[in-house]
C-alpha positions in Angstrom: 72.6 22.8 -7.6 70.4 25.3 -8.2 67.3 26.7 -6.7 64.3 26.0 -9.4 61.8 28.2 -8.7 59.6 26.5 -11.2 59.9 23.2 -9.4 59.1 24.4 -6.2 55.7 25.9 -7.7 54.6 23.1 -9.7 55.0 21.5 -6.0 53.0 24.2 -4.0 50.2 23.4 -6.2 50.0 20.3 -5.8 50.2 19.9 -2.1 47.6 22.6 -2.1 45.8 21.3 -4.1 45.9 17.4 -2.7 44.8 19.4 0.9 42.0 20.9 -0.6 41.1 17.7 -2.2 41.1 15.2 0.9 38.0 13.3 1.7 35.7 15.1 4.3 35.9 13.3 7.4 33.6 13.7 10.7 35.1 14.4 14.1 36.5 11.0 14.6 38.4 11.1 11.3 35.9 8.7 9.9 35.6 9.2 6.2 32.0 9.9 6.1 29.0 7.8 4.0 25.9 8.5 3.1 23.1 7.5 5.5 20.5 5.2 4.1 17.0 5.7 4.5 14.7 4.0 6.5 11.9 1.7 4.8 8.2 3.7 4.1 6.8 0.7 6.8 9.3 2.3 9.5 6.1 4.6 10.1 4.1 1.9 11.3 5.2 0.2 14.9 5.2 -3.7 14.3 2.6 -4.3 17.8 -0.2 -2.2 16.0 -1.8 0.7 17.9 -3.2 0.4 21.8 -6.4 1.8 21.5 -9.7 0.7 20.6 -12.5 3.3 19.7 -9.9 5.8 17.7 -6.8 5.6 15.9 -5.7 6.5 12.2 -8.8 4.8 10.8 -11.5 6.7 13.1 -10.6 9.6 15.0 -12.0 11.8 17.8 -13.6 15.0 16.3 -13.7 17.6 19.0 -13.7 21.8 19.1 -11.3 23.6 20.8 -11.9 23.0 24.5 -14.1 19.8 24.1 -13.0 16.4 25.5 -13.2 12.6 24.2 -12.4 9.4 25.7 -9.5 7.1 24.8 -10.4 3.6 25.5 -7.3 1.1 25.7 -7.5 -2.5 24.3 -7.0 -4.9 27.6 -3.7 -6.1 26.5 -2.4 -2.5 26.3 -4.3 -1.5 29.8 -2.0 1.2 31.5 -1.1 1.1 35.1 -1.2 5.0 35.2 -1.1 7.9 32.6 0.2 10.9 33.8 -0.7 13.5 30.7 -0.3 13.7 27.4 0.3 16.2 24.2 -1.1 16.6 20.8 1.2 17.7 18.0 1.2 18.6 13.8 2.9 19.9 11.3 0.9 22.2 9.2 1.5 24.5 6.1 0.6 28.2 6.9 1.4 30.0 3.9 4.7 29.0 2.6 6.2 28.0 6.0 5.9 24.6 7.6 4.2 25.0 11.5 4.9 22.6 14.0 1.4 22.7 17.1 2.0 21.0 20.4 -0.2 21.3 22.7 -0.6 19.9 26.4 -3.8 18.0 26.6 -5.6 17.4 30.1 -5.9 13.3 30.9 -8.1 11.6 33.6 -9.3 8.1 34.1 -8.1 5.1 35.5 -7.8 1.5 33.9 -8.7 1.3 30.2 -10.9 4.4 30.3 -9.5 7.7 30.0 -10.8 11.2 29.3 -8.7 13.9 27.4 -9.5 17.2 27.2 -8.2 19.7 24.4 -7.0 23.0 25.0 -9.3 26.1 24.3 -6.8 27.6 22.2 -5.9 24.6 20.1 -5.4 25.4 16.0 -7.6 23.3 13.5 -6.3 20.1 12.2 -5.4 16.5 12.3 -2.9 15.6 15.4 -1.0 12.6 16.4 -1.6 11.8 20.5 0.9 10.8 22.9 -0.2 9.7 26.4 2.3 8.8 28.8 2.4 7.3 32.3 4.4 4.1 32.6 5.3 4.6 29.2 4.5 6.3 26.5 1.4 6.0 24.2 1.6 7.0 20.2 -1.7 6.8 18.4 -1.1 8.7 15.0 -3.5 11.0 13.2 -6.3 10.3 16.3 -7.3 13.6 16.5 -9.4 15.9 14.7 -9.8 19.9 16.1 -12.7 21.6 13.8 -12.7 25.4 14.2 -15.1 26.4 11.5 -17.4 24.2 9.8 -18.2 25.9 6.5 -21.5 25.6 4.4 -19.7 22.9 2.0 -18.1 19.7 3.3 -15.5 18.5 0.7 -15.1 14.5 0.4 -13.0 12.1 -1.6 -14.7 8.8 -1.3 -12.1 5.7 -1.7 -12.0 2.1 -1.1 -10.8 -1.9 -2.0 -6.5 -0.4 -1.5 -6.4 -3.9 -1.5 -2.5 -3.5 0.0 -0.1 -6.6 -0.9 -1.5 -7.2 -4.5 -2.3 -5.0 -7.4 -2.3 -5.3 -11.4 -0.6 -6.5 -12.8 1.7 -7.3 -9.7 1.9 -6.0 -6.3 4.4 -3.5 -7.0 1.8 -1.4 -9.6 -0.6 -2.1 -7.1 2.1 0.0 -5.1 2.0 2.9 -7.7 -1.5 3.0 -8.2 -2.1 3.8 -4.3 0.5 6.4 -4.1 -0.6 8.1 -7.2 -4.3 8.0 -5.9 -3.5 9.4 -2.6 -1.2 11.6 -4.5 -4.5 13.4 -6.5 -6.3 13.0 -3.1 -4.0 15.2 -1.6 -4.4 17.5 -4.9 -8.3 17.9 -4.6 -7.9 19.5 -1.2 -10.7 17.8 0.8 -12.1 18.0 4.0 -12.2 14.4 4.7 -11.7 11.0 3.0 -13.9 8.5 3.3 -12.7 4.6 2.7 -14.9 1.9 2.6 -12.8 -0.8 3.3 -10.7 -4.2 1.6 -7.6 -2.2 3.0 -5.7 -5.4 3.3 -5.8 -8.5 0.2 -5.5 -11.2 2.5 -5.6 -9.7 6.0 -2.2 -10.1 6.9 -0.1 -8.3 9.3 2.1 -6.6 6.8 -0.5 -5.0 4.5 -1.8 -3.2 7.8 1.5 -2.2 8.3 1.7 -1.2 4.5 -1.5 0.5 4.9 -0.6 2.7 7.8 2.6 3.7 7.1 1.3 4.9 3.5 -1.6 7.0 5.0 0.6 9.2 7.5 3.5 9.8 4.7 1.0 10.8 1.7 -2.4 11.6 3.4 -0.9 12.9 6.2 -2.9 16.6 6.5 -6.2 14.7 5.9 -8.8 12.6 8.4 -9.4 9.3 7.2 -13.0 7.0 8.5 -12.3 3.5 7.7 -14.2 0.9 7.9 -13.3 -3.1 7.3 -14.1 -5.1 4.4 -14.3 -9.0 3.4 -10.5 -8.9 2.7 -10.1 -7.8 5.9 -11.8 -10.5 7.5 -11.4 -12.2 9.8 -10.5 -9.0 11.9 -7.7 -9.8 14.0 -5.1 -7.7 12.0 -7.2 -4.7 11.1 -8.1 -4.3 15.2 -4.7 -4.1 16.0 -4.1 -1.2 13.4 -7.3 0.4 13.5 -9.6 -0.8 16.5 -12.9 -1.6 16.9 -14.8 -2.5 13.3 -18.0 -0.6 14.1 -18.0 3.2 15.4 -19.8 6.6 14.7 -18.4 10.4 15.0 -20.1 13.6 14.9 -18.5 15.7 13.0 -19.3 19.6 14.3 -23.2 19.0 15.3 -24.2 18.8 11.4 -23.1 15.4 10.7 -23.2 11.8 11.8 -21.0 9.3 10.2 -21.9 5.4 10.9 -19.6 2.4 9.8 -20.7 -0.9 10.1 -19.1 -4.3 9.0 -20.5 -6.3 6.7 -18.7 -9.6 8.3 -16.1 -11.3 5.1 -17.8 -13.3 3.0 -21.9 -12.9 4.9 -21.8 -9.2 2.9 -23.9 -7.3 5.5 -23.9 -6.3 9.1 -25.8 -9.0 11.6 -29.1 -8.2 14.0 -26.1 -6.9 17.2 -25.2 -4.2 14.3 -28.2 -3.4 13.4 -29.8 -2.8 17.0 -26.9 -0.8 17.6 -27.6 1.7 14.5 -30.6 2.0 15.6 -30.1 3.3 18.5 -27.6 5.6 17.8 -29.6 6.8 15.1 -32.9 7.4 17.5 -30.4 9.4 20.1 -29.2 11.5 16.8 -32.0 12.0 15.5 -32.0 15.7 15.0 -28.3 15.6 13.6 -29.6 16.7 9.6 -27.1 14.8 8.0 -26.6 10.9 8.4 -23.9 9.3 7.0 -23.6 5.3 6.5 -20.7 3.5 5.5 -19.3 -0.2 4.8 -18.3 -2.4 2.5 -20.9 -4.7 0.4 -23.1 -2.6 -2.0 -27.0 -2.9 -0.4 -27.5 -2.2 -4.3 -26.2 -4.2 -7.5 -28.0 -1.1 -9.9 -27.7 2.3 -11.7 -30.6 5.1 -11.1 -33.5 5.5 -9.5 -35.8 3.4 -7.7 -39.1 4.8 -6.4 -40.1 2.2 -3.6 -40.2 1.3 0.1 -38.0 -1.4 2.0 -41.2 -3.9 1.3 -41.6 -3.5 -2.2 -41.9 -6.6 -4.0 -38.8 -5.6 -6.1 -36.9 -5.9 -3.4 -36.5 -9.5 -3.6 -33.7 -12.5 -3.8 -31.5 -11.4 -6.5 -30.8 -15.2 -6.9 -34.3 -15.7 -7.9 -35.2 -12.5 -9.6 -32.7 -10.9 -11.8 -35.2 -7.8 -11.9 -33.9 -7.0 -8.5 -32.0 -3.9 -7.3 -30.9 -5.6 -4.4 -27.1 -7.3 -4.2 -26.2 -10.8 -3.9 -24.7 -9.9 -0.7 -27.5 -7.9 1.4 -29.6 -10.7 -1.3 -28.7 -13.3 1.5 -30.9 -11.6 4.0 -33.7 -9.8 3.3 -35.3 -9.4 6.4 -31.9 -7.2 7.5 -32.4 -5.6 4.1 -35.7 -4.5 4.5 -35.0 -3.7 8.0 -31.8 -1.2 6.9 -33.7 0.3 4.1 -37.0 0.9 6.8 -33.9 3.1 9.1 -33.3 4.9 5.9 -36.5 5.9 5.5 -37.5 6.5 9.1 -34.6 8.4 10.1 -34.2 10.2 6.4 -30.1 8.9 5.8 -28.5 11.1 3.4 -26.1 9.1 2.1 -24.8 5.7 2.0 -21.5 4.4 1.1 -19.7 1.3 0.2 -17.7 -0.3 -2.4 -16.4 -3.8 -2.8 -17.7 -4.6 -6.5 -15.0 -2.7 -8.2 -16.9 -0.8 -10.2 -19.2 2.8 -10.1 -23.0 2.7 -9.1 -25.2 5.4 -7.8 -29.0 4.5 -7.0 -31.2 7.4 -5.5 -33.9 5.7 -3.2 -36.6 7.7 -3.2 -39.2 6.5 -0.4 -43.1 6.7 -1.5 -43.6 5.8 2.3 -42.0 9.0 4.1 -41.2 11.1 0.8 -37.9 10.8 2.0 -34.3 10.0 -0.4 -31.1 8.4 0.5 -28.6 8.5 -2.0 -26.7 5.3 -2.7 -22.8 5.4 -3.9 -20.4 2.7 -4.5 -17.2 3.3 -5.9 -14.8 1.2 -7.7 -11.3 0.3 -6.2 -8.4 2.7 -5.9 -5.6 0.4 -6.8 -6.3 -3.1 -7.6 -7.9 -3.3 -11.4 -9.7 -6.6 -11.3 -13.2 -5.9 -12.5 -13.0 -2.8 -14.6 -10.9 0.3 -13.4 -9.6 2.3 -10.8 -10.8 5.3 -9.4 -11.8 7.9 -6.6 -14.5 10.0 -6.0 -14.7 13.4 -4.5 -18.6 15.3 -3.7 -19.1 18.1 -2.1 -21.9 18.1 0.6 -24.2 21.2 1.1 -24.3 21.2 4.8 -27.1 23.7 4.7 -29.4 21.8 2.6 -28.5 18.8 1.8 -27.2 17.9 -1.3 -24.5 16.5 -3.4 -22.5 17.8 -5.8 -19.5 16.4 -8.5 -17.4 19.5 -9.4 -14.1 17.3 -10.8 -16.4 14.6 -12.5 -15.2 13.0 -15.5 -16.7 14.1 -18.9 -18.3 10.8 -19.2 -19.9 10.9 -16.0 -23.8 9.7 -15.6 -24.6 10.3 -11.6 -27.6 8.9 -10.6 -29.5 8.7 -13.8 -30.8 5.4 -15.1 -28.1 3.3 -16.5 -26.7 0.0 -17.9 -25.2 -1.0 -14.6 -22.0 -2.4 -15.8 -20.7 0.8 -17.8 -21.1 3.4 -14.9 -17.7 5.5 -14.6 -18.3 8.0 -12.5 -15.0 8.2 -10.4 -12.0 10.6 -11.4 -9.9 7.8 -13.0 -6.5 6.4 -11.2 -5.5 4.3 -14.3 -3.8 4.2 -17.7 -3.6 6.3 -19.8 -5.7 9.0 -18.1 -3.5 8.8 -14.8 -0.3 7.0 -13.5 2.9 7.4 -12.1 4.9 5.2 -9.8 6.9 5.4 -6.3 10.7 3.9 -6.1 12.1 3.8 -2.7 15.9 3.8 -2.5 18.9 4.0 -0.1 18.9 7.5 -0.4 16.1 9.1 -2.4 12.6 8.9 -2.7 11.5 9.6 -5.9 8.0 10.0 -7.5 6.5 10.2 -11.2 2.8 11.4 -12.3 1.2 11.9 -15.3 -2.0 13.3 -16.0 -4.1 12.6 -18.9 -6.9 13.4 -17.4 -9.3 15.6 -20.0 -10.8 17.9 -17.9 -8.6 17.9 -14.7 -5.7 20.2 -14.2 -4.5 19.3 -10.8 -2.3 21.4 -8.5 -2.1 22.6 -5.0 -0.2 22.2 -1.8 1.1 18.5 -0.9 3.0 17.6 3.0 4.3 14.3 2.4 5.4 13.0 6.2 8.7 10.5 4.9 11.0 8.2 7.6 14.2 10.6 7.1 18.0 10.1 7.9 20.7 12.6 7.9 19.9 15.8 6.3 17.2 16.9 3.5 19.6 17.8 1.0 16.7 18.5 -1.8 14.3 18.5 -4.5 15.2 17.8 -7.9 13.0 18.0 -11.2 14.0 14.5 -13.1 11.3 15.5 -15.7 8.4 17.9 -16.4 6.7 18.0 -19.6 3.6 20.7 -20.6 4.8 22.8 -17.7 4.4 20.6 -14.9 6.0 21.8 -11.7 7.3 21.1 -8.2 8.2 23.4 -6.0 10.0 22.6 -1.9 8.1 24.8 0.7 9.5 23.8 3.3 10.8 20.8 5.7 11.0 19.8 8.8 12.5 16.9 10.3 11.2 15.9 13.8 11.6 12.6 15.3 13.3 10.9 12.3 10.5 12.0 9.9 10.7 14.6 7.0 7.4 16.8 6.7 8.0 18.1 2.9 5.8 20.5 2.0 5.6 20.8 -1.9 3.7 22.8 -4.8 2.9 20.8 -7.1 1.3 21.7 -10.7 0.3 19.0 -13.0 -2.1 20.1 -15.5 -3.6 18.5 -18.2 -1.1 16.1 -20.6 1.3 16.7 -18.3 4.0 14.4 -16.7 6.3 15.0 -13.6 9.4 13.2 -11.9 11.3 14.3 -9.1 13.8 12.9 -6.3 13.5 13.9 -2.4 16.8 13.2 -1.8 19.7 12.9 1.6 22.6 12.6 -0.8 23.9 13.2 -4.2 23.8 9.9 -6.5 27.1 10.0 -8.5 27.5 6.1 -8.5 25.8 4.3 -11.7 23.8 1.0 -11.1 24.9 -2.8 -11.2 24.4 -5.1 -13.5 25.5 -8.8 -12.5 24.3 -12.2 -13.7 23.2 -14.1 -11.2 21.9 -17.5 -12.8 21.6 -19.3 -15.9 19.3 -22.4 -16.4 20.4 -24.3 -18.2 23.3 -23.9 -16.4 25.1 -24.1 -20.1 23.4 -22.1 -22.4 21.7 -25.1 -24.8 20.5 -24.4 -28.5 16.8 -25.4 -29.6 15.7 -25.2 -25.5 14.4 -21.9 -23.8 17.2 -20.7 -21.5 16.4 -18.1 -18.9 18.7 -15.7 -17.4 18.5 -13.9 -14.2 20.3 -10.7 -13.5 20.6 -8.7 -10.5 20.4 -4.8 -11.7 20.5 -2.6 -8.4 21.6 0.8 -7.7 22.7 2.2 -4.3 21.9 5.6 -4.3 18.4 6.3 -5.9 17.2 3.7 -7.8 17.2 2.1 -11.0 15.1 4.0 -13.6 15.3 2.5 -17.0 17.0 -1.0 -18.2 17.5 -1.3 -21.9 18.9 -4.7 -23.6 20.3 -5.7 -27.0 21.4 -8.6 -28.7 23.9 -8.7 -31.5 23.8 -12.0 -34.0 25.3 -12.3 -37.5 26.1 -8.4 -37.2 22.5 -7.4 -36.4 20.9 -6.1 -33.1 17.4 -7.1 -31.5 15.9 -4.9 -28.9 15.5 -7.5 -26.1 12.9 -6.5 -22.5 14.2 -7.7 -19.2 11.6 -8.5 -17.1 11.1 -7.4 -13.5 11.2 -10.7 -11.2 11.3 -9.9 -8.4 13.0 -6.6 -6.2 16.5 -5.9 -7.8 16.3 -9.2 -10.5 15.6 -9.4 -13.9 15.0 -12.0 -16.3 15.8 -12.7 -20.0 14.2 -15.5 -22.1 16.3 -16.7 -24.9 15.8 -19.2 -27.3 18.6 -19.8 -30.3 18.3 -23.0 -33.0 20.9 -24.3 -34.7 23.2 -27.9 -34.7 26.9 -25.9 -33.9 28.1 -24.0 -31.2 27.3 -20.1 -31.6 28.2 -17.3 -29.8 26.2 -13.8 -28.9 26.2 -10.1 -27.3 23.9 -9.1 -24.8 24.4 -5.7 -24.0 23.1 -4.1 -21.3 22.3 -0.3 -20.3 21.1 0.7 -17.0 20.5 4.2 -16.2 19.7 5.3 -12.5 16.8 8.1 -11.6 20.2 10.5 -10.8 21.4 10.4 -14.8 24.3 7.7 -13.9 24.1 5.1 -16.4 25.9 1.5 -16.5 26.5 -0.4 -19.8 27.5 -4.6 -19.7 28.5 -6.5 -22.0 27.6 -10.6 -22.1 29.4 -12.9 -24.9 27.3 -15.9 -24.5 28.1 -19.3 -26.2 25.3 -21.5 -26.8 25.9 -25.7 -27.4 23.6 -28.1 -28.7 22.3 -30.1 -26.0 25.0 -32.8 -24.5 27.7 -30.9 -25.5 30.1 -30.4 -22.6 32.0 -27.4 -23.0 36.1 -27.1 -21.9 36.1 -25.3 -18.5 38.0 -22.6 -17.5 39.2 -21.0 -14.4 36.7 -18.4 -13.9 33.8 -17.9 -11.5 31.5 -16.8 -13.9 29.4 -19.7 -16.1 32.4 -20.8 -18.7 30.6 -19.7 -21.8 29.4 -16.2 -20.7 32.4 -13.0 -20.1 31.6 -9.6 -19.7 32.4 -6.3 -20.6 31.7 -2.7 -17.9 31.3 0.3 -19.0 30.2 2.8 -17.0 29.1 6.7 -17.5 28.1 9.4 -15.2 25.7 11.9 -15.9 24.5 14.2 -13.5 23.8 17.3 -15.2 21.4 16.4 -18.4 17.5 15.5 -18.1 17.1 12.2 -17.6 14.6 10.0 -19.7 11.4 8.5 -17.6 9.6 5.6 -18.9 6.6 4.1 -18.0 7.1 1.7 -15.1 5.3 -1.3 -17.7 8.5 -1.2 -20.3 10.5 -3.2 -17.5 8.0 -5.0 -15.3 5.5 -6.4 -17.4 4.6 -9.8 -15.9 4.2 -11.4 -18.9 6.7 -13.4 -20.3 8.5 -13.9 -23.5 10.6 -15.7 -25.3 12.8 -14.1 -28.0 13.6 -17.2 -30.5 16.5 -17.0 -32.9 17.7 -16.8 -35.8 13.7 -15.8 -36.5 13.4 -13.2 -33.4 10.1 -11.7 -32.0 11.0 -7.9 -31.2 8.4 -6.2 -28.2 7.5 -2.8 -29.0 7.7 -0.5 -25.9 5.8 2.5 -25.5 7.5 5.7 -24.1 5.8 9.0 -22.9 6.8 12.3 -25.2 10.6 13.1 -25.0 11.2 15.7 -22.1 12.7 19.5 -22.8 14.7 21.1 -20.1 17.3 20.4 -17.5 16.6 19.2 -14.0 16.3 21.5 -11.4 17.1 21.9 -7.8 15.8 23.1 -5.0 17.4 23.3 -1.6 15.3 23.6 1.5 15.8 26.7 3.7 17.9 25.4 6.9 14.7 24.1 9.4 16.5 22.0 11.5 19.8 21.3 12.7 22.5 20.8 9.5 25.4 19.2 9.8 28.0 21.3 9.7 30.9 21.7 7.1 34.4 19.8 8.3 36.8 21.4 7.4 39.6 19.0 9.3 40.7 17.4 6.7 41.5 20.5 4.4 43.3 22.1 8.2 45.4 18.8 8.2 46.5 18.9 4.2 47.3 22.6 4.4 49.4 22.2 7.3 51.5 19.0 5.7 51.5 21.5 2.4 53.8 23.8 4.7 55.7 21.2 5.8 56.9 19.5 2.8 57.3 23.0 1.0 59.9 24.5 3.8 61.4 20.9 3.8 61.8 21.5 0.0 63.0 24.7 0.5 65.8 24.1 3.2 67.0 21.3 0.7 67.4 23.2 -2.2 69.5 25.9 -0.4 72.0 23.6 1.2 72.5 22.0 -2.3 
């Protein structure tokens, strides 16, 4: 026989090309998998923080060189500390800084002093204190280099973590989004007037923690508790003592008090406190008050003392200014507004009522005025709207000023008190967006409606991170909305992302921070039907499980085919991962339908199922079969894989509405869902410059395929000579 030389090539390629083609594999010759992310609530430790007068709610403000003392709670009491460091990640220019600095520690007991050094950089630093272990108390540290004329403040409160509108989940999205423009407004400080938790439990504080350090992580946060947050237990072992002040660089003095659950204002012990730290700062200009329950339930002016007759029981005298709550007291209302005037408080903030009010109280007694603001809740919708607010302070002479209010902003003038919106609005349609985690992207979508707002500016979102940043990717940006990767840095299992982000007015953005490429489309499985056989003339429910592995199911679209014509159907969101379907079909004989299902992931994947389901009249027993599946429903896969064309985002509300329907045939009821505009453009990428340690390419697989390549071709060769 003959040498074929055409043989022997076609087999060269193909054991070339079968080496190039083998599965990666790490050093142990395990094929490798992508490594799932860790939960957002990974940032939070489940014991709470040790430390009782500062943590992430309250922390020390100190120049370079100054000292503060750390005071332990007794059940965290350390046998020694030893030292300590401070540490950040800040964005200087276009590159991602990490600052650690030694700090200088002496005390004994649950009493320790910690000195800064002199050449420490302005910011916001996490502590560590170690001795017999090692102390973490997160964003606990505020360095102020240069105080400038103009403090900048975005005023929020009521986060109201574990519930939202209408479900927990948009309650989710509403947060992120309004920490999100928080970020975008650039402030000097935020300012949060408690209701951080919805029922005070231990998991909202850990929800509430871990969603400050990823997406306010650059910015200071004072917090003080409100009735939600009551009773206390919980909140002190996330945030410490319920009562504290700060100076913040000789100019300012920032109270919070706590107006005590359901009482709505602070008790005599309070009150004698205040006053004394208000008598020993004194000749600090600016006073700052914070808490919860409104002293006022008005809009505009009111030129009195604290013993005007006006200010009376609300419950008597509906010409009142004064709130139900403080309305339970009087004599500690008087007594609060008398401090006001005698010590001349700038400003006063709370929140609680859901809802915008601003009262100026101008004192006839000391010709003194304390402005009044309340602001509505961030994320939780019951009452009117959500919102923040954001003033500037003139730190030279006091006053305020709104430079990103809404057109139909009023300030302090007189007002019908229940149509005040005077916060930058963090709700449909003027503002949204939503936050998915998934196994290995997190990915974020924001529109902005907002009239007279083009946001943009620099964001460092702090994310829980595993295996490597791999990188950015545009799902959607309509009316030239942008983002833009910095930088990263991954230190200690957390991804410091700085972004650009540019979201101007009628704009909408999606995008994926990402550890692996999604190529897998989701699943779509039924997991119960009830009835158990689908019955005519009875509502039957069907639940399906719709996940995706990689980054998270974006858009679910269902059909049902009957007598040759197809109804749009809405799945409902249930619950994480499930779905439910109400059907209702009439009729005296057996019948038979298609539900079709499309998923699409947030990558482009998309999954299509088909469900032939055979309805009976009620006491029908059908004839079994031997499948696993109910014996009147099969099912037809189809998947597709699309990675490189613009994927479609919805609003969250087309697939998680909580209210439910029934679709009755043959007369159906069809849901009409609304979509944003229909995006232009293809997704962009944007890979991080190398910032810490990348894996590096293995390449032993492809060493082990060539080498067998050689093999079998000299083999070959040997045998076609002898022949």
């Amino acid at each position: 026989m003959k040498f074929n030389a055409g043989i022997l090539f076609v087999l060269i390629v193909l054991s070339v090309t079968s080496a190039i083609t083998i599965v990666p594999t790490n050093t142990s010759g395990i094929i490798e998998t992508p490594t799932p992310l860790p939960e957002l609530e990974s940032l939070a430790p489940s014991e709470g923080f040790p430390t009782e007068n500062i943590g992430p709610g309250k922390p020390a403000i100190v120049f370079p060189g100054d000292s503060f003392t750390v005071i332990f709670k007794q059940d965290y009491a350390p046998q020694t500390i030893t030292g300590g460091y401070i540490y950040t990640v800040k964005l200087e220019g276009a590159q991602l800084v990490l600052y650690n600095y030694t700090v200088q520690v002496s005390g004994s007991g649950v009493n320790y002093t910690v000195q800064v050094p002199s050449n420490v950089a302005g910011g916001l630093y996490d502590l560590v204190l170690y001795g017999d272990k090692e102390y973490f108390i997160p964003r606990s540290v505020w360095v102020i280099t240069n105080l400038t004329d103009v403090l900048k403040v975005v005023h929020i409160s009521d986060l109201h973590f574990g519930t939202g509108y209408p479900d927990e989940l948009h309650g989710s999205y509403k947060r992120f989004t309004g920490m999100l423009m928080a970020q975008l407004l650039s402030p000097d400080l935020v300012i949060n007037t408690g209701d951080e938790a919805d029922t005070a439990s231990y998991k909202q504080y850990i929800q509430s923690v871990s969603y400050r350090y990823a997406f306010l992580y650059p910015y200071p946060v004072l917090l003080n508790p409100g009735n939600h947050d009551w009773p206390n237990d919980n909140y002190i072992k996330f945030y410490g003592s319920t009562t504290w002040y700060r100076v913040i660089g000789n100019k300012i003095l920032v109270v919070a008090l706590n107006t005590r659950g359901d009482q709505g204002y602070p008790d005599w012990s309070q009150l004698k406190w205040l006053t004394n730290i208000l008598e020993e700062y004194k000749n600090i200009p600016i006073k700052i008050i914070q808490f919860h329950h409104p002293v006022f339930y008005w809009q505009g002016e009111l030129w009195i003392t604290y013993n005007s007759s006006i200010i009376a029981d609300p419950h008597k005298y509906s010409s009142s200014p004064v709130s139900y709550y403080w309305g339970g007291n009087l004599t500690a209302t008087r007594y609060f507004l008398k401090l006001c005037e005698d010590y001349n408080i700038s400003l006063v903030l709370a929140g609680h009522i859901h809802r915008d009010q601003f009262v100026v109280f101008h004192s006839i007694r000391t010709n003194t005025t304390t402005y009044f603001i309340t602001t509505t809740t961030l994320a939780h919708s019951t009452g009117t709207y959500d919102g923040l607010q954001y003033f500037n302070i003139n730190l030279t002479k006091f006053n305020l000023t709104f430079p990103y209010a809404p057109p139909w902003f009023v300030g302090f003038k007189n007002y019908s008190r229940t149509k005040v919106y005077n916060s930058i609005p963090n709700w449909p349609p003027y503002y949204q967006g939503m936050f998915v985690e998934s196994s290995n992207a997190y990915v974020f979508e924001v529109s902005n409606y907002i009239p007279n707002l083009n946001l943009n500016g620099n964001v460092i979102f702090a994310l829980p991170w595993s295996g490597n940043l791999v990188g950015v990717k545009t799902l959607e940006s309509e009316n030239m909305a942008n983002v833009e990767l910095l930088d990263y840095k991954i230190i200690n299992g957390i991804a410091y992302v700085a972004l650009h982000v540019e979201l101007p007015i009628n704009s909408t953005l999606g995008f994926a921070i990402y550890n692996y490429e999604d190529t897998t489309p989701p699943e779509i499985t039924l997991k119960l039907s009830i009835p158990e056989t689908p019955t005519l003339n009875v509502v039957n429910t069907f639940y399906f499980e719709i996940k995706d592995i990689g980054w998270g199911v974006k858009d679910i679209h269902a059909t049902i085919i009957y007598n040759g014509e197809e109804f749009p159907q809405t799945l409902e969101y249930y619950s994480q991962d499930t779905y439910r379907l109400k059907l209702k079909f009439t009729g005296e004989e057996p019948l038979t339908v298609t539900l079709i299902i499309n998923a699409t992931d947030y990558a482009g994947n998309t999954a299509e199922k088909s469900f032939n389901i055979t309805f009976y009249p009620q006491g029908y027993t059908p004839t079994t079969t031997t499948t696993t599946t109910p014996p009147t429903i099969t099912t037809t896969t189809t998947t597709t894989t699309t990675t490189t064309t613009s994927p479609t985002i919805t609003t969250p509300p087309s697939t998680t509405t909580t209210t439910t329907t029934t679709t009755t045939f043959p007369t159906t009821t069809t849901t009409t869902t609304t979509t944003p505009p229909a995006t232009t453009g293809s997704p962009t990428t944007t890979t991080p410059p190398p910032t810490t340690g990348q894996a590096q390419a293995n390449y032993t697989g492809v060493i082990v395929g060539v080498i067998v390549a050689i093999i079998v071709i000299a083999i070959l060769i040997v045998w076609m000579r002898r022949k």
